[in-house]
PDB file of N, CA, C and O in Angstrom:
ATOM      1  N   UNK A   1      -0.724 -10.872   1.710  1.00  0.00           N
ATOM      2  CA  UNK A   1       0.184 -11.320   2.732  1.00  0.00           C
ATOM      3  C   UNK A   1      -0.562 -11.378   4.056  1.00  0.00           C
ATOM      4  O   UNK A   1      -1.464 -10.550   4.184  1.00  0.00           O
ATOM      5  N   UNK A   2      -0.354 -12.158   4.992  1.00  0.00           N
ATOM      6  CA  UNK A   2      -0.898 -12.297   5.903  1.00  0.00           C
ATOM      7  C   UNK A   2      -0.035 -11.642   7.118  1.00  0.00           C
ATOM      8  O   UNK A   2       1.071 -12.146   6.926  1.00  0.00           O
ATOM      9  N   UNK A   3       0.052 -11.018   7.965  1.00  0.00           N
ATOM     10  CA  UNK A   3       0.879 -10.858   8.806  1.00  0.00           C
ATOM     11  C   UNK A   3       0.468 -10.934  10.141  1.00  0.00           C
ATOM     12  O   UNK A   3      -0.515 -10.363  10.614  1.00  0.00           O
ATOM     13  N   UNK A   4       1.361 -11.759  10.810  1.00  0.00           N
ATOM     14  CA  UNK A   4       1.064 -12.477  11.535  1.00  0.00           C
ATOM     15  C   UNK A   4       1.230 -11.290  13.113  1.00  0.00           C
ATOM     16  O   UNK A   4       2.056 -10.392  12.946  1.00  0.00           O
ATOM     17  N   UNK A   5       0.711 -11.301  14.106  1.00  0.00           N
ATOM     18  CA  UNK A   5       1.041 -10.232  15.825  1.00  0.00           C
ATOM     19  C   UNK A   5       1.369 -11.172  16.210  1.00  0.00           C
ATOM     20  O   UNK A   5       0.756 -12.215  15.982  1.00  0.00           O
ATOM     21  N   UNK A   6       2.515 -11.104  16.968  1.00  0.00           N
ATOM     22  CA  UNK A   6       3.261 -12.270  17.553  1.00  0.00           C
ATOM     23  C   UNK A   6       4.338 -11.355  19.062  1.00  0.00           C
ATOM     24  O   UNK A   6       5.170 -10.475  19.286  1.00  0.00           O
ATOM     25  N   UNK A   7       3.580 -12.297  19.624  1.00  0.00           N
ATOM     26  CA  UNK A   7       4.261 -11.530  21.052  1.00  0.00           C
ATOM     27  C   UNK A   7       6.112 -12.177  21.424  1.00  0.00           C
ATOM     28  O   UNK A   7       6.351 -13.384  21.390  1.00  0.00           O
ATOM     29  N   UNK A   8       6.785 -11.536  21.622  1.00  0.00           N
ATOM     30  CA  UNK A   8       8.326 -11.988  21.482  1.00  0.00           C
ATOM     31  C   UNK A   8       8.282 -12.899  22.665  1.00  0.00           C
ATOM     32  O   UNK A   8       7.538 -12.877  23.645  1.00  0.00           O
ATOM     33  N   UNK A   9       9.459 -13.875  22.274  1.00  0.00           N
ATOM     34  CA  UNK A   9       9.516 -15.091  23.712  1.00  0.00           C
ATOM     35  C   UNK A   9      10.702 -14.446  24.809  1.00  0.00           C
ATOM     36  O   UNK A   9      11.294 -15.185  25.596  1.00  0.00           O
ATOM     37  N   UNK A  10      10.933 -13.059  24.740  1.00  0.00           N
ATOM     38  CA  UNK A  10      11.795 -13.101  25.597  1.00  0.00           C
ATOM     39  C   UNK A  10      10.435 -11.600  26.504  1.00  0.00           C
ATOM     40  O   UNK A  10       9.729 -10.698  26.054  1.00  0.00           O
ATOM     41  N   UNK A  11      10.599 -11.893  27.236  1.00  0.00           N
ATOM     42  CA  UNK A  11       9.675 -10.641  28.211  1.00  0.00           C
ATOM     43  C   UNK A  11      10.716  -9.872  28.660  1.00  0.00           C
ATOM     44  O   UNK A  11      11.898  -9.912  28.316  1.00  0.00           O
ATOM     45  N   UNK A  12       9.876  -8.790  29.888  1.00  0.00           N
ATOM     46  CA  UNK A  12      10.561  -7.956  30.708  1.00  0.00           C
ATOM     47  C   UNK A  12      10.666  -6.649  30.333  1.00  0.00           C
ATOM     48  O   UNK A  12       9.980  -6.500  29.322  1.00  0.00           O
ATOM     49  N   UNK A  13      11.234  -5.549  30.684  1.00  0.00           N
ATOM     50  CA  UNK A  13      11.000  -4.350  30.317  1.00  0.00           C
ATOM     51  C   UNK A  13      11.295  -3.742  28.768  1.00  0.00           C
ATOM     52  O   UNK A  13      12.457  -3.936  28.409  1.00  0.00           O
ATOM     53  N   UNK A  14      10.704  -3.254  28.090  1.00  0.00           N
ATOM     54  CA  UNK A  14      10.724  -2.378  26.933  1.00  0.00           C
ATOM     55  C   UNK A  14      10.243  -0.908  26.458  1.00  0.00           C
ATOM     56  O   UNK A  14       9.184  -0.405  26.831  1.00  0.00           O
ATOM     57  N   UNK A  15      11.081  -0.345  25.665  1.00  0.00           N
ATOM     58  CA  UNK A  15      10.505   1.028  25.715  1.00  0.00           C
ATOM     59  C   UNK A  15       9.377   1.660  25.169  1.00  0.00           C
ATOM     60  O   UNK A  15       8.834   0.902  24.365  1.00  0.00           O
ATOM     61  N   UNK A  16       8.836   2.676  25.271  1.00  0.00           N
ATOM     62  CA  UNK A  16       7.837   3.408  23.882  1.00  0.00           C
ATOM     63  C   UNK A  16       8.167   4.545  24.401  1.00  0.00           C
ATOM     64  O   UNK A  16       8.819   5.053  25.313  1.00  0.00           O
ATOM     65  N   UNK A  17       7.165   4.894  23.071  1.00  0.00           N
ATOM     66  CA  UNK A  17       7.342   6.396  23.089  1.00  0.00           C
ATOM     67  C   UNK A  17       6.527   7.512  23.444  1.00  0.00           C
ATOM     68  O   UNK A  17       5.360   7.122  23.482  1.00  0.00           O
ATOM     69  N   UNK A  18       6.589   8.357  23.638  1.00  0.00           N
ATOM     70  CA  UNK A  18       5.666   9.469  24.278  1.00  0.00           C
ATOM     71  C   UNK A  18       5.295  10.848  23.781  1.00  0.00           C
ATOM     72  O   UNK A  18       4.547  11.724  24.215  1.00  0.00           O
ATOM     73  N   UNK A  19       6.414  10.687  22.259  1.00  0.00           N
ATOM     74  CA  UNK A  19       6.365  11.286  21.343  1.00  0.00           C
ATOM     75  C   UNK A  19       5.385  12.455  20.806  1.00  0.00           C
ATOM     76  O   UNK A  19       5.660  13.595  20.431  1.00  0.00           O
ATOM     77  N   UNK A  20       4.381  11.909  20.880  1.00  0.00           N
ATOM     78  CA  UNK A  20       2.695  12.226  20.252  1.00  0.00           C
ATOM     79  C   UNK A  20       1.693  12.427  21.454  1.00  0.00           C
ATOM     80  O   UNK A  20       0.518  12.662  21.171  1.00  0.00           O
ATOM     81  N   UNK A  21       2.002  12.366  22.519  1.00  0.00           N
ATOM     82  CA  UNK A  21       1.164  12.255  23.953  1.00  0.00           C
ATOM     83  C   UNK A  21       0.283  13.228  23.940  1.00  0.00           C
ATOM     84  O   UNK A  21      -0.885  13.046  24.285  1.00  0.00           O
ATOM     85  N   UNK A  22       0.890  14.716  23.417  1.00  0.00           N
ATOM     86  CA  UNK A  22      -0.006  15.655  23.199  1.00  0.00           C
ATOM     87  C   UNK A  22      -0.644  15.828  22.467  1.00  0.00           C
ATOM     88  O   UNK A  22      -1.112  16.966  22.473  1.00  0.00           O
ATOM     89  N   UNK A  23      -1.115  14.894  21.361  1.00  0.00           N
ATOM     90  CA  UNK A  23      -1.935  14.985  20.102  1.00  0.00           C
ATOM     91  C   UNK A  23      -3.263  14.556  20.961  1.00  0.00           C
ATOM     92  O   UNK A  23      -3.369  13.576  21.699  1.00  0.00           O
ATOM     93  N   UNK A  24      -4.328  15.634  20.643  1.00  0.00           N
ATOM     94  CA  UNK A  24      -5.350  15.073  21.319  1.00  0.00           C
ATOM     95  C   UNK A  24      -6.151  13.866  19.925  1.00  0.00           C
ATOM     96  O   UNK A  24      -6.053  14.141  18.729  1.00  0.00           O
ATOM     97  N   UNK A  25      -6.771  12.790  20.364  1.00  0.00           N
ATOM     98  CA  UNK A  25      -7.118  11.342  20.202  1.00  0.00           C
ATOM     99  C   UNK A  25      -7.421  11.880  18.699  1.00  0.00           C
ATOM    100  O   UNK A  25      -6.844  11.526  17.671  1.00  0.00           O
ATOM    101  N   UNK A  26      -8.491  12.841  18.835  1.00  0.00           N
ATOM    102  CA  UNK A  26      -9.322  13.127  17.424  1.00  0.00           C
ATOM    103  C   UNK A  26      -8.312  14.028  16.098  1.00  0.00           C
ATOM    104  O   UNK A  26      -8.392  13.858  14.881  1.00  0.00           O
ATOM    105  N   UNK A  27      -7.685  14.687  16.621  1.00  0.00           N
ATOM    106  CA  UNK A  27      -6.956  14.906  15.468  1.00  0.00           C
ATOM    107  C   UNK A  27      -5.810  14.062  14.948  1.00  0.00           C
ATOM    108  O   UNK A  27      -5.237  14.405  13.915  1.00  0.00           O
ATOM    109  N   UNK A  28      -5.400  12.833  15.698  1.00  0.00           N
ATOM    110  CA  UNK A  28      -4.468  11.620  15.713  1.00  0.00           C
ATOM    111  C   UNK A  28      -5.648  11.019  14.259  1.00  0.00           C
ATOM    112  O   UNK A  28      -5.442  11.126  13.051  1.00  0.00           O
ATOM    113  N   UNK A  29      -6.761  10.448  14.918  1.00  0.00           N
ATOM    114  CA  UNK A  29      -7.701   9.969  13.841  1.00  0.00           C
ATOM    115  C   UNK A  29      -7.612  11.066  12.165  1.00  0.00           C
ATOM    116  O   UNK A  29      -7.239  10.717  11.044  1.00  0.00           O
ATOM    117  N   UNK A  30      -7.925  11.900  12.465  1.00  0.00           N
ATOM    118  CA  UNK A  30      -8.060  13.127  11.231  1.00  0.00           C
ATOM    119  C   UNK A  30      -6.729  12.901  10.249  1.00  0.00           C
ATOM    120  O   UNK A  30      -6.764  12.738   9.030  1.00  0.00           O
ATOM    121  N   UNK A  31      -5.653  12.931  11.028  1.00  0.00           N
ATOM    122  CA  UNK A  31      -4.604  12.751  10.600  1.00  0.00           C
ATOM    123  C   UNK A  31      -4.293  11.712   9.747  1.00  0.00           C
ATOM    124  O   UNK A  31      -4.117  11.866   8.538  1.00  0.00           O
ATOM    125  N   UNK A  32      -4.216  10.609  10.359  1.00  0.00           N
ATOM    126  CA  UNK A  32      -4.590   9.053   9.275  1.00  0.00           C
ATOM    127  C   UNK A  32      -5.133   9.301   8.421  1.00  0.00           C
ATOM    128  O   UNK A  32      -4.519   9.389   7.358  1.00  0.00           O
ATOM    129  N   UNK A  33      -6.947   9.601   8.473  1.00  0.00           N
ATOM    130  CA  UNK A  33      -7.700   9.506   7.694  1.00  0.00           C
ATOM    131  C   UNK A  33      -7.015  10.503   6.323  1.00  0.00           C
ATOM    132  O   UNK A  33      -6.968  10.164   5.141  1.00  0.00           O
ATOM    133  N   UNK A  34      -6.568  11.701   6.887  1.00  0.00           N
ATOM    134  CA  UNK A  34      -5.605  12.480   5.509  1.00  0.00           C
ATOM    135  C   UNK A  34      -4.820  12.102   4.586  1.00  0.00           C
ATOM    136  O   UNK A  34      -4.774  12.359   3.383  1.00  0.00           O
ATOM    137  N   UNK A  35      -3.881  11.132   5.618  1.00  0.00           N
ATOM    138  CA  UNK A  35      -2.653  10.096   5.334  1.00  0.00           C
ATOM    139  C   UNK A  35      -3.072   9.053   4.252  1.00  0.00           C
ATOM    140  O   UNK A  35      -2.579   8.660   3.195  1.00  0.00           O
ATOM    141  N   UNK A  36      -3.842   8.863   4.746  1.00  0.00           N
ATOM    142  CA  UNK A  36      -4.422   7.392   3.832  1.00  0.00           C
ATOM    143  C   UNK A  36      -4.865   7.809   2.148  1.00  0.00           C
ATOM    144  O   UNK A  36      -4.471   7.295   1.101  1.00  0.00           O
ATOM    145  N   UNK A  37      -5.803   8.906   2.368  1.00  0.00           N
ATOM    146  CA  UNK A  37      -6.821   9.396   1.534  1.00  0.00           C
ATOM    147  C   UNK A  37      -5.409  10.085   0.730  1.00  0.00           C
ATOM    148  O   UNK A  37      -5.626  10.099  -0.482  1.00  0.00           O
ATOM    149  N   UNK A  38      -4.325  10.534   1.002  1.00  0.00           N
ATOM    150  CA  UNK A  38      -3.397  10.699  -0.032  1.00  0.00           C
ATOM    151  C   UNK A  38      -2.415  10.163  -0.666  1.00  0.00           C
ATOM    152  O   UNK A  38      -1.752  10.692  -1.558  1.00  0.00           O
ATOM    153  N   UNK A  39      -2.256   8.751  -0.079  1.00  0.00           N
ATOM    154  CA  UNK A  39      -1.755   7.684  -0.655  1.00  0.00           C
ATOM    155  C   UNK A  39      -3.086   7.142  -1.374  1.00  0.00           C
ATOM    156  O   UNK A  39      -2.799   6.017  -1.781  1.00  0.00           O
ATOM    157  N   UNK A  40      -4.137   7.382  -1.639  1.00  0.00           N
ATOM    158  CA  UNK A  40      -5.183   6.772  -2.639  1.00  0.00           C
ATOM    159  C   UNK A  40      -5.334   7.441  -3.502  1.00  0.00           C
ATOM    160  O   UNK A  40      -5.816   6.946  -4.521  1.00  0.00           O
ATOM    161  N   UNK A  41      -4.874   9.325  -3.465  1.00  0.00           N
ATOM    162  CA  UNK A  41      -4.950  10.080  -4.007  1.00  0.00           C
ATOM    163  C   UNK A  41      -6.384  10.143  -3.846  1.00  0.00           C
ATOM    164  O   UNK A  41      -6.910   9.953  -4.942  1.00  0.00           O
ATOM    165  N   UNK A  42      -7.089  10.299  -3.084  1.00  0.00           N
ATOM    166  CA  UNK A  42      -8.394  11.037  -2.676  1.00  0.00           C
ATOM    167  C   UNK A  42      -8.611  12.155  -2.071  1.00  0.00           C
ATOM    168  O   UNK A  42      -8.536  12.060  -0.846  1.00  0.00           O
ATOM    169  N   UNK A  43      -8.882  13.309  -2.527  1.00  0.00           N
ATOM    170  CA  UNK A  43      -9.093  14.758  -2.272  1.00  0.00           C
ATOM    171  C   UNK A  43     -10.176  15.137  -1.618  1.00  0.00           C
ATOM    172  O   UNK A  43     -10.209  16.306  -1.235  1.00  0.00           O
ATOM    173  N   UNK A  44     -10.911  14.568  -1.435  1.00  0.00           N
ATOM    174  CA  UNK A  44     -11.797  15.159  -0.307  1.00  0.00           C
ATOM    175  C   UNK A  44     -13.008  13.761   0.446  1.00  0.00           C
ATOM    176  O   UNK A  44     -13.739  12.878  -0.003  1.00  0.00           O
ATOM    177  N   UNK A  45     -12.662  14.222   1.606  1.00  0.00           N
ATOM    178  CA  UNK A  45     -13.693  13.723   3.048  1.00  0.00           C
ATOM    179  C   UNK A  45     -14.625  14.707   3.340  1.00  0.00           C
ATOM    180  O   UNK A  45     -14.570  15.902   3.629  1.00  0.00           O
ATOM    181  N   UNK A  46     -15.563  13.815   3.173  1.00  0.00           N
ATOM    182  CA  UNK A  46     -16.983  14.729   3.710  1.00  0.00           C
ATOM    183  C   UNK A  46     -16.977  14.473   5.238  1.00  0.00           C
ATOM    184  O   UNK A  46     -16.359  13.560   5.787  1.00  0.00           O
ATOM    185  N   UNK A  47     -17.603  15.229   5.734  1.00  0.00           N
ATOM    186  CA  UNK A  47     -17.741  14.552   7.159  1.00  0.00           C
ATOM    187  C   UNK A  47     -19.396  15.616   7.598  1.00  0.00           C
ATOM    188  O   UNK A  47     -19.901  16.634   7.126  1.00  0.00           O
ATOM    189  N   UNK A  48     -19.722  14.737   8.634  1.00  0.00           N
ATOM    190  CA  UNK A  48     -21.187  15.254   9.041  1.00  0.00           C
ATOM    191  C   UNK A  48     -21.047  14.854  10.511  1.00  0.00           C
ATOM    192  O   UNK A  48     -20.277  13.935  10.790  1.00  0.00           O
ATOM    193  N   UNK A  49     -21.758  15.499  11.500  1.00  0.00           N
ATOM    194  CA  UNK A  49     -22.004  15.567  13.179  1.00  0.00           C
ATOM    195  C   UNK A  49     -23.015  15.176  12.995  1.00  0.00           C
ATOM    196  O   UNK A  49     -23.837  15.703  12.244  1.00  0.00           O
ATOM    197  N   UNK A  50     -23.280  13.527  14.049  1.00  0.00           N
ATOM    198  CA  UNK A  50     -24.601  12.633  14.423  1.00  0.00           C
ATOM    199  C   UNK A  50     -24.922  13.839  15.734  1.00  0.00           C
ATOM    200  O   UNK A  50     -24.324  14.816  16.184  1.00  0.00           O
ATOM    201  N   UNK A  51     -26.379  13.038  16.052  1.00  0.00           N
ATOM    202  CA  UNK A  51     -27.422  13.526  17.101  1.00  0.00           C
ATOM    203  C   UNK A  51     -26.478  13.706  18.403  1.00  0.00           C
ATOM    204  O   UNK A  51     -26.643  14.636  19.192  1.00  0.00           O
ATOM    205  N   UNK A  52     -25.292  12.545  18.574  1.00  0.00           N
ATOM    206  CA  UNK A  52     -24.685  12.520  19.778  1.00  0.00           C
ATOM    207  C   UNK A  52     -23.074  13.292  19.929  1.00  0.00           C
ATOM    208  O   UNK A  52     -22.158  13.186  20.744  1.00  0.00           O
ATOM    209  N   UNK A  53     -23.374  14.369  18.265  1.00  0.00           N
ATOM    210  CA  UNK A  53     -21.622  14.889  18.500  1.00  0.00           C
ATOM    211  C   UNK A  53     -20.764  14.122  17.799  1.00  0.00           C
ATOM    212  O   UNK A  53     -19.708  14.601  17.386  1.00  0.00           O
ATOM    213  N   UNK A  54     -21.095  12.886  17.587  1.00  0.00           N
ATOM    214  CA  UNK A  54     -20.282  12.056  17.056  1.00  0.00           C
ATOM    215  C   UNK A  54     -19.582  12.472  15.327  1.00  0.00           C
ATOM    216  O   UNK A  54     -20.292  12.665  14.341  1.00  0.00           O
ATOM    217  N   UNK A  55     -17.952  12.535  15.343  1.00  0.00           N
ATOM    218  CA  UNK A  55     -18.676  13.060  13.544  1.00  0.00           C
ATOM    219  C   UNK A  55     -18.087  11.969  13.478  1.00  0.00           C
ATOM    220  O   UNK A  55     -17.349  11.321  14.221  1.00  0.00           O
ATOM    221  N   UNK A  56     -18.785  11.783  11.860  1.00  0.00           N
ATOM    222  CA  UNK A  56     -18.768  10.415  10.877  1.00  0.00           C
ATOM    223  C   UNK A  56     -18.459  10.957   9.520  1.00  0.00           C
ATOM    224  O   UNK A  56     -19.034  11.992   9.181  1.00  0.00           O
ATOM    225  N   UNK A  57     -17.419  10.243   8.510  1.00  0.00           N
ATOM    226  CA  UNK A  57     -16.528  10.508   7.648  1.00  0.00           C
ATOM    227  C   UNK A  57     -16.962   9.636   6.225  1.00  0.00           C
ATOM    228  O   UNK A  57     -17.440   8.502   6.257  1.00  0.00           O
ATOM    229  N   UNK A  58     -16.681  10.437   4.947  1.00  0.00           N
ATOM    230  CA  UNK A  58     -16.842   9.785   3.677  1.00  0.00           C
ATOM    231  C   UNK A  58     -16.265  10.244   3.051  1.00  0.00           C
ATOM    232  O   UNK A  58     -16.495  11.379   2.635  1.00  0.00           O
ATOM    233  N   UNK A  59     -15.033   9.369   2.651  1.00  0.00           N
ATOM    234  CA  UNK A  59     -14.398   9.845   1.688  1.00  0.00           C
ATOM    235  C   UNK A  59     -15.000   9.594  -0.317  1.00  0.00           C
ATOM    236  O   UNK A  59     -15.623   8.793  -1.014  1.00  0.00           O
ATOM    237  N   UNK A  60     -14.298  10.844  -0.417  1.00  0.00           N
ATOM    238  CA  UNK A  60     -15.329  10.867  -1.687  1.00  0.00           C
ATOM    239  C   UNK A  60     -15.466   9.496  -2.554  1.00  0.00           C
ATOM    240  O   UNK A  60     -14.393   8.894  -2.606  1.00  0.00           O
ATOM    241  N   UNK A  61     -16.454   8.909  -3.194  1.00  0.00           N
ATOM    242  CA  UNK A  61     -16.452   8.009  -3.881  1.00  0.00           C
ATOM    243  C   UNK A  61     -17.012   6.865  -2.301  1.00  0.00           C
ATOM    244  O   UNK A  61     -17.886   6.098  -2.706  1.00  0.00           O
ATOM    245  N   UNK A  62     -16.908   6.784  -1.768  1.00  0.00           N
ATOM    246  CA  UNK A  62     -17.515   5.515  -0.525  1.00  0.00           C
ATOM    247  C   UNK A  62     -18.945   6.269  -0.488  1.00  0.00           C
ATOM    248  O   UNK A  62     -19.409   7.407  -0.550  1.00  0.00           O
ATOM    249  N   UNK A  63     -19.546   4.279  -0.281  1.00  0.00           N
ATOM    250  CA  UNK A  63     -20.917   4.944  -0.083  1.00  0.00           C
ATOM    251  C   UNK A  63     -21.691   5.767   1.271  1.00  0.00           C
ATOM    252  O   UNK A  63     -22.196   6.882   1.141  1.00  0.00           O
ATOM    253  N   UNK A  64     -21.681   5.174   2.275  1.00  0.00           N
ATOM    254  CA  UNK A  64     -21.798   5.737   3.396  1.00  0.00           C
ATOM    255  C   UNK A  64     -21.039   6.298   4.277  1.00  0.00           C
ATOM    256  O   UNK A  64     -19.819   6.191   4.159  1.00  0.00           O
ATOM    257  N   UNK A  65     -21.660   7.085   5.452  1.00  0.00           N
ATOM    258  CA  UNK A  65     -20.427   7.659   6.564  1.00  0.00           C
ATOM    259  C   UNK A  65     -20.450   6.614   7.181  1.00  0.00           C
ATOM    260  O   UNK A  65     -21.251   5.688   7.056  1.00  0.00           O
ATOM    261  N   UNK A  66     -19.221   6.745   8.159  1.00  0.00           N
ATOM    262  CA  UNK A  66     -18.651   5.878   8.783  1.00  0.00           C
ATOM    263  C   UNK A  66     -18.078   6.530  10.260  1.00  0.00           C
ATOM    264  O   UNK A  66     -18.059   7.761  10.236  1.00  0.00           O
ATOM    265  N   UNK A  67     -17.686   6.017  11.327  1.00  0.00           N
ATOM    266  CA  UNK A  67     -16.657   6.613  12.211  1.00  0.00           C
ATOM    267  C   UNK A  67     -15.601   6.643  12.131  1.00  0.00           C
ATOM    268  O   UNK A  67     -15.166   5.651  11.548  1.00  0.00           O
ATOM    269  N   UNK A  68     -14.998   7.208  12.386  1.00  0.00           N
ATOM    270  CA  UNK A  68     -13.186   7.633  11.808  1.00  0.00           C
ATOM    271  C   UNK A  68     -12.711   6.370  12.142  1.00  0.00           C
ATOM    272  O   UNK A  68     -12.394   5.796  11.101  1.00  0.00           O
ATOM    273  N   UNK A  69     -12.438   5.395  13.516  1.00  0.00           N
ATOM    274  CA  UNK A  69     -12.020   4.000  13.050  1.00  0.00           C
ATOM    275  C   UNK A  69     -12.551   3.051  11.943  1.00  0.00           C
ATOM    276  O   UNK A  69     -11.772   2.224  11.471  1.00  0.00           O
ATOM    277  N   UNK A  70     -13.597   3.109  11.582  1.00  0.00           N
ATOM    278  CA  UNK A  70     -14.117   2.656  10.340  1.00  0.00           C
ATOM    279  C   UNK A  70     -13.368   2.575   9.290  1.00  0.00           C
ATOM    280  O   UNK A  70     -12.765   1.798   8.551  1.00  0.00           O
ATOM    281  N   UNK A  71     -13.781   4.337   9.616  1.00  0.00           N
ATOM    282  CA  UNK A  71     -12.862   5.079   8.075  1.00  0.00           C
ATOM    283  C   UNK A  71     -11.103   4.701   7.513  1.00  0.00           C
ATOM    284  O   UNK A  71     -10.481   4.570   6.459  1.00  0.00           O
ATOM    285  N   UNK A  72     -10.836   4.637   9.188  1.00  0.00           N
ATOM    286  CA  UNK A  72      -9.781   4.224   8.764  1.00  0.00           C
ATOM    287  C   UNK A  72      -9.027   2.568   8.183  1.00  0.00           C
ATOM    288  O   UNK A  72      -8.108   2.282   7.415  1.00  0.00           O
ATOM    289  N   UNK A  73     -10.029   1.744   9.062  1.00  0.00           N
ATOM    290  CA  UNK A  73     -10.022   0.662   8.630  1.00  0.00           C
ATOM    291  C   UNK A  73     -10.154   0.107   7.153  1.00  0.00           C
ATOM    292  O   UNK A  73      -9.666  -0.905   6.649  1.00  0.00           O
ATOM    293  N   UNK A  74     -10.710   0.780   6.789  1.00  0.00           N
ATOM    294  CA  UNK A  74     -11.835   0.817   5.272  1.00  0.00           C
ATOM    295  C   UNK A  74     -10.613   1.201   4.053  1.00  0.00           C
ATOM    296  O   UNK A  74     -10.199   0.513   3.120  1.00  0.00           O
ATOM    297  N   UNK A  75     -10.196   2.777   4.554  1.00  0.00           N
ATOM    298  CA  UNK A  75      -8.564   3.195   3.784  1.00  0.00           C
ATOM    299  C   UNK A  75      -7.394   2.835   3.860  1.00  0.00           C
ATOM    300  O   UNK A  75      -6.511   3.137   3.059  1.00  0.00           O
ATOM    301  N   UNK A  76      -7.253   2.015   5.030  1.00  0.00           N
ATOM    302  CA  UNK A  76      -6.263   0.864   5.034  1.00  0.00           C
ATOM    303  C   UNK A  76      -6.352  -0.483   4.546  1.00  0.00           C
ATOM    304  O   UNK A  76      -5.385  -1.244   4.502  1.00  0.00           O
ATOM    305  N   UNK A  77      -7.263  -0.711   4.259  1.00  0.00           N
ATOM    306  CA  UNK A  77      -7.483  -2.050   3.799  1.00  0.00           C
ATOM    307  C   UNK A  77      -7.376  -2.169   2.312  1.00  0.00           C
ATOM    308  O   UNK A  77      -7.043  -3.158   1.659  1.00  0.00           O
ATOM    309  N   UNK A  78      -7.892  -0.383   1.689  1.00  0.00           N
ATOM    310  CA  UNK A  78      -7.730  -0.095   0.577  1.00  0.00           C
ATOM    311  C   UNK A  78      -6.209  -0.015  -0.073  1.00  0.00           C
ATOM    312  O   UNK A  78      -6.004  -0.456  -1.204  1.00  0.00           O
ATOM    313  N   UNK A  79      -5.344   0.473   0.584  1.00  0.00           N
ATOM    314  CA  UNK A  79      -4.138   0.674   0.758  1.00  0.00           C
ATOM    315  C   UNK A  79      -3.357  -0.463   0.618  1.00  0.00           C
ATOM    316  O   UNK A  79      -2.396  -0.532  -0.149  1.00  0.00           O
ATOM    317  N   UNK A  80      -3.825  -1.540   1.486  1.00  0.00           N
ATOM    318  CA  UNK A  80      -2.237  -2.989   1.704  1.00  0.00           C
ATOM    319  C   UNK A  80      -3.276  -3.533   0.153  1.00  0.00           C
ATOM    320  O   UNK A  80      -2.636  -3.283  -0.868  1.00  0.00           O
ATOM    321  N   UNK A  81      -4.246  -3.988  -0.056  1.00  0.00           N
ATOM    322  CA  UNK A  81      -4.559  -4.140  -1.429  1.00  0.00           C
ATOM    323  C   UNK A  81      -4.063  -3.683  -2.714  1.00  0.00           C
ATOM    324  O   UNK A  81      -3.679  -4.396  -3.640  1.00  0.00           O
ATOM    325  N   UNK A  82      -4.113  -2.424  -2.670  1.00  0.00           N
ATOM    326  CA  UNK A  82      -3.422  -1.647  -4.196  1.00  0.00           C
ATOM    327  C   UNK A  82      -1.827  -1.696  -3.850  1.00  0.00           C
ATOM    328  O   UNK A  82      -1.042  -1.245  -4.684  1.00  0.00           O
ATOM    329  N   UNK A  83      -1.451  -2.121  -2.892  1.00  0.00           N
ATOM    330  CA  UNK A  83       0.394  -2.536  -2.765  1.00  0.00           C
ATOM    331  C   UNK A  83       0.706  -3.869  -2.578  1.00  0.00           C
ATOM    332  O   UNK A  83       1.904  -4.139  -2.496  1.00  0.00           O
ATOM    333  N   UNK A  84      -0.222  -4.895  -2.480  1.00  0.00           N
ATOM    334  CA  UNK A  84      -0.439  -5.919  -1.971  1.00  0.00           C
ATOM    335  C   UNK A  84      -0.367  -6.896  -4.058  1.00  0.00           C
ATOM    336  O   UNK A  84       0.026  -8.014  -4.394  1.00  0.00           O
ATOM    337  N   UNK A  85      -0.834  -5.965  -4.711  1.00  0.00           N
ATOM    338  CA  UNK A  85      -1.159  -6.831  -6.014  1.00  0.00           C
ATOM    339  C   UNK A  85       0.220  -6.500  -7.166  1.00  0.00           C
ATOM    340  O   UNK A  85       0.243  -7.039  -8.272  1.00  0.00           O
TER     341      UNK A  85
END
């Protein structure tokens, strides 16, 4: 399926939410990456700290690490596929 981002034709003020404000960024990421990996039924993420702090993620069975947007990209894509067929 293709789904389309489509900005509405009517403008002007709308709400969000603020819900999650206190989730700091990196455990927001961690979180997904959990989310995902248990709708694939995948039990374990490796993860390793680069030269710059950076950590980078592999879930078991993928070949390389990745950065958690990666990662997540990668387990979502896995995801609308195996619901997608």
């Amino acid at each position: 399926m293709d789904v389309k981002m489509v900005r509405p034709e009517v403008g002007g003020p709308f709400g969000v939410t603020t819900e999650r404000t206190g989730i700091p960024q990196s455990e927001k990421l961690l979180r997904t990456i959990k989310n995902l990996c248990s709708v694939l039924e995948i039990e374990v993420v490796y993860f390793q700290k680069g030269n710059n702090n950076t950590t980078y993620y592999r879930p078991k069975g993928f070949g390389a690490y990745q950065s958690a947007s990666n990662t997540i990209l990668d387990l979502s894509e896995r995801v609308a596929k195996k619901y997608s067929s």
